[in-house]
N, C-alpha and C positions, 0 to 999 in steps of 0.2 A: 349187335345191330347191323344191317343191310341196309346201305345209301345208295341212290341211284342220286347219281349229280351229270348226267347226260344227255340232259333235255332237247339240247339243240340238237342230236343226233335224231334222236324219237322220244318222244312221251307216251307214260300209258296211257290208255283208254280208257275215257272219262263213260262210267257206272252207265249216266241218262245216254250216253251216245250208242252204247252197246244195247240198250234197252230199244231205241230206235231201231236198229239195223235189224234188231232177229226177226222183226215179222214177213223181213224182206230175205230173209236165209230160210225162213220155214216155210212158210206160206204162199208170199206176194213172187214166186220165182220164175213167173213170166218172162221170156222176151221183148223186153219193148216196143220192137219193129216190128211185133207181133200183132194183128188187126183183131184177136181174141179178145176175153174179158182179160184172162190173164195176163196179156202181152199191154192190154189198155190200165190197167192197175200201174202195173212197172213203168209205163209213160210217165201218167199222171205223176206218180212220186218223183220220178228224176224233175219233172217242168216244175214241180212244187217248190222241191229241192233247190234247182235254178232262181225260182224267185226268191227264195229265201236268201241266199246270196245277194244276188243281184239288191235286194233292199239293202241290207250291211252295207253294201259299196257304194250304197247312192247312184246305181249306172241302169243300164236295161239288160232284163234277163237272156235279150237278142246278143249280149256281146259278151254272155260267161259259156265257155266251152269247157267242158269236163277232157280229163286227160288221167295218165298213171300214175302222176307223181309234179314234183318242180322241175323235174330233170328233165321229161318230157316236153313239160311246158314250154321252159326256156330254151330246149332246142326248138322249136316250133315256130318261136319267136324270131327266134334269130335264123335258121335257114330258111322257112318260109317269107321272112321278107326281105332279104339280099337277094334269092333268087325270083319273088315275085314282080319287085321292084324296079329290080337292076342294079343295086347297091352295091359299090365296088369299094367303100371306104366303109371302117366302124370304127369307135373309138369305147376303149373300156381302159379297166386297169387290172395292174396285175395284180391286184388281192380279191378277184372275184370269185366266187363257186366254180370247178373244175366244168359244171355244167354247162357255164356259159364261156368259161376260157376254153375248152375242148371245142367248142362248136366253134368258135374263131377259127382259133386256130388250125379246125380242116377246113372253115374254109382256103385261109389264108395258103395253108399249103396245096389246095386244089388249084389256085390259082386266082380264085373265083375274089377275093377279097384285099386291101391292104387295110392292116393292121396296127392302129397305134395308141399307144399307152399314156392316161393322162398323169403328170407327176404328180408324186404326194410327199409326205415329210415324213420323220423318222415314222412319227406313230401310227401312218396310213391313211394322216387324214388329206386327200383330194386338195389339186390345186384350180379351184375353176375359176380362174383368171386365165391358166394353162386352154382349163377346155374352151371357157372361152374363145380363146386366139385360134386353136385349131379350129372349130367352126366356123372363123370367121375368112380360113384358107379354105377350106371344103366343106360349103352348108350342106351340101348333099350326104348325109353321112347316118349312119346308125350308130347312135351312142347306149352301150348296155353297160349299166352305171349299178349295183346292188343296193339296198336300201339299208339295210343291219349286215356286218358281216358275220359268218355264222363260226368263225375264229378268233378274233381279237373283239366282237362286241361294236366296233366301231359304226355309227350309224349317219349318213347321207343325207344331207339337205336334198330332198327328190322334188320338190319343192322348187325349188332357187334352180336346180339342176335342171329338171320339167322347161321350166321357164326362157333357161339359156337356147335349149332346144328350138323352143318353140320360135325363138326370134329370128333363128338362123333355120327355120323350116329343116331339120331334124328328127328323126323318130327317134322316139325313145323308150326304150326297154328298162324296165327292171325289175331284177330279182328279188322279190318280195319276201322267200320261203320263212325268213325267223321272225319277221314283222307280222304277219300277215296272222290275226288270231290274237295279235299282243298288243297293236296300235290300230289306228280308227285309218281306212283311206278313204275319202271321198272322190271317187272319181269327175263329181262335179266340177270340183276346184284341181285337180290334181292335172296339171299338164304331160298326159303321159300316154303312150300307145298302148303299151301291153306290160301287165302287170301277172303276177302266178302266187297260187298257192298249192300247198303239200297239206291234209290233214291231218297227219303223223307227228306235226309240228307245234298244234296245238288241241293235243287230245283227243284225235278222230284217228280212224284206221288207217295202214298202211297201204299202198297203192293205188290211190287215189288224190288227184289235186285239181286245179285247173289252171285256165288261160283267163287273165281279160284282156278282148281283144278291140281297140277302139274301131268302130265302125265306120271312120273316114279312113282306114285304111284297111283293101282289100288284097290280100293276099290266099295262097292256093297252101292245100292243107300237106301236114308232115306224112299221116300217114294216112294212105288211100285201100281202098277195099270195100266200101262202103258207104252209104248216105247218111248214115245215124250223125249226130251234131251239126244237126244241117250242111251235110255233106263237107265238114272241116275237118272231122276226124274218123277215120273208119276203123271198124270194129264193134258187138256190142259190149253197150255200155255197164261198168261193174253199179248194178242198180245199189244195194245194199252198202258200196264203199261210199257211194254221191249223197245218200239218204245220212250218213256215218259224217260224212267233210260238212252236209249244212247243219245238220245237230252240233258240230262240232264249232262252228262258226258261231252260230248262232249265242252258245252258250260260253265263250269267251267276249264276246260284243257286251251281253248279259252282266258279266260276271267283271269287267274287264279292270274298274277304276278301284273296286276290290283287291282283284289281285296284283296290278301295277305296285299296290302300295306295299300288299303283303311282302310279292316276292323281292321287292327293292330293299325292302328291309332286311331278308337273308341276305342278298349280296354286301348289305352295307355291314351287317354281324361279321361277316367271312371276311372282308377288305380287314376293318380293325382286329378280329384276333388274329388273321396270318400277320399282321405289324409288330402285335404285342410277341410273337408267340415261335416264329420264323426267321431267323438273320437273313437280314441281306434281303428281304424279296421286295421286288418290284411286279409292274404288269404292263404288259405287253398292248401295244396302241392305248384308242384312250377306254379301256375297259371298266377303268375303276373312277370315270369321272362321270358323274350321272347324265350328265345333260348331253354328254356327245357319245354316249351308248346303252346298248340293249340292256334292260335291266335286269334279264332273263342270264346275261353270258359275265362272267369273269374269268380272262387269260393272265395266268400269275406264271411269273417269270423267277424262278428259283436259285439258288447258291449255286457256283458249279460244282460239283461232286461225282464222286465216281460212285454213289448209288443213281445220279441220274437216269443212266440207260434202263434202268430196272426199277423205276419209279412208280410204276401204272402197273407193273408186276405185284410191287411192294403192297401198293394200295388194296389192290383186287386181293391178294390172299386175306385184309384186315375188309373185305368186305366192302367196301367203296369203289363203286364204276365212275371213272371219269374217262377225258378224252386227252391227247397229247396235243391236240389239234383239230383237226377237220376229221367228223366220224368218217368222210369218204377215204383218207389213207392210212385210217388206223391198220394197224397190223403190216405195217408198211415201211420200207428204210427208208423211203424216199424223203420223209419230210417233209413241214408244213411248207408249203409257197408261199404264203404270207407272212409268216414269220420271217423266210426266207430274205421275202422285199423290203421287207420293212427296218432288214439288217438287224436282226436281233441276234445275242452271242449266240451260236453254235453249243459253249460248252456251258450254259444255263440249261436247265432243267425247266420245261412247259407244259402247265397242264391247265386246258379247260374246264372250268366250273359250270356246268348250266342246270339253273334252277328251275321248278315250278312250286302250281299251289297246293303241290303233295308233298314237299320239303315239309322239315321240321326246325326249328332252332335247336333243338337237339341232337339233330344232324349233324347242324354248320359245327359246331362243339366239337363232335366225337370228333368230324373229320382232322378240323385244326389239331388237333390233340395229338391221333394218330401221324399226322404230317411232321410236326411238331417233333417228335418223338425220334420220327427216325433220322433226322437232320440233327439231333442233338445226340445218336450216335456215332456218328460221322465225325461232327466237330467238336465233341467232350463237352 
């Protein structure tokens, strides 16, 4: 048996979303900015595409901008409007996407920014009575807060968070990528400036995501070259990945209260046999309590042992892909950053589970089994 339990890194590509894209890889292979039939075809489907979105989010099709990914996104976000703005404060924390801590942090080291972190408790979960107070020292500020984290599962009142913003005339950013395709946003009700998705994250192709960008706030684009996304983003556009992300959209919105339940179900199968079946494990933030995270992500926190380091080795030769952490520093000494913050032992064993609705329960089985297995050669 072959288990992909990697989800949050990428998902495959959902059958109906490939079926969409090919007529746009064979046929429709127009330029858009092209004044042709051919270039006016590739229009037409990106702006279709556009609305199609744009309806899911309850927003106008004038404030989704296509991009390459979340990573692009949330840089886009965040340098385009420190430097549109004039924003010299932001406030985030340290269990965010490297996406959006990296873009901090040059600004922070360009000079361009100061930088400060809102507290959280052992398990990562946010103190906004903290963000509060600091708002209430510097409303002028950009706060880029993530919605699910794509590590520990831990997931944000963006909500409550939106709101604190909005009181203290704050922008506010956040990083959507593991939510986005898995819960409903209304940007109606949602007090929030710019939101992002990736549709690699919920069964659409790789290189391809976008920006929402609210429309009471105008800022100048990341990358220039071009007038294509109404002169926000230059370059042309991947017609076939755009055509790929609303298929892809469209059909988790679709699909969605279905698989909430399905895939909660594997995580809740996986939580009780690693209990029955695993000494000693626990999980890492609040991964394994439903209501305060992803139901897509479980981060289980292992015995320490000296198979740890060769854990994800151990796994991959019995045919199970998981992750140690964040897919961005796999293959990497460096370690997770969140695990880091959130002071988790060092000599525990961490691996991410992330689920979809191409899991099996006899998946979750094998896996525990084989988990199971090798922990009970270790300790007799």
């Amino acid at each position: 048996m072959q288990v992909y339990l990697d989800n949050a890194a990428t998902t495959p590509l959902d059958k109906e979303v490939f079926e969409a894209m090919a007529p746009y890889l064979l046929e429709h292979f127009g330029n858009p900015s092209s004044i042709h039939t051919h270039g006016r075809q590739a229009r037409s489907a990106i702006e279709k595409a556009r609305k199609t979105i744009a309806n899911l989010l309850n927003t106008s099709p004038a404030e989704i901008f296509f991009t390459s990914g979340g990573t692009e996104a949330d840089n886009a976000a965040i340098f385009s409007t420190v430097r549109s703005l004039g924003i010299k404060h932001a406030i985030s924390s340290p269990l965010e996407h490297h996406a959006v801590l990296h873009s901090l942090e040059a600004l922070q080291k360009n000079g361009e920014l100061e930088l400060t972190f809102v507290d959280h408790n052992e398990k990562g979960g946010l103190d906004l009575e903290h963000l509060e107070q600091l708002l209430a020292e510097r409303p002028i500020t950009l706060v880029s807060i993530m919605h699910g984290n794509n590590e520990i599962g831990n997931i944000n009142d963006i909500q409550v968070i939106g709101e604190i913003c909005k009181k203290y005339g704050a922008i506010f950013h956040s990083d959507t990528v593991q939510t986005m395709g898995h819960y409903r946003h209304d940007l109606q009700k949602l007090p929030v400036h710019f939101i992002v998705g990736s549709a690699h994250k919920f069964h659409g192709p790789k290189g391809v995501g976008f920006i929402y960008s609210n429309a009471g706030v105008k800022v100048a684009p990341l990358i220039h070259g071009g007038a294509q996304e109404r002169n926000m983003r230059g370059g042309t556009e991947n017609v076939y990945g755009i055509i790929g992300l609303a298929k892809a959209l469209e059909i988790a919105h679709r699909d969605m209260a279905e698989q909430q339940k399905y895939i909660q179900g594997l995580k809740n199968r996986l939580i009780s046999k690693l209990l029955e079946n695993v000494p000693d494990v626990q999980f890492n933030g609040y991964s394994a309590e439903g209501d305060k995270s992803l139901y897509t992500v479980l981060n289980v926190s292992l015995p320490p042992s000296s198979i740890n380091e060769m854990l994800l080795f151990n796994l991959d030769i019995n045919k199970i892909s998981v992750s140690g952490g964040s897919a961005c520093t796999s293959g990497s000494n460096i370690g997770s950053h969140v695990l880091q913050a959130i002071g988790s032992d060092p000599d525990r064993g961490a691996i991410r589970f992330s689920m979809s609705k191409y899991n099996t329960p006899e998946e979750i089985d094998y896996v525990v089994e084989k988990l199971a297995k090798t922990y009970k050669k270790v300790t007799g």
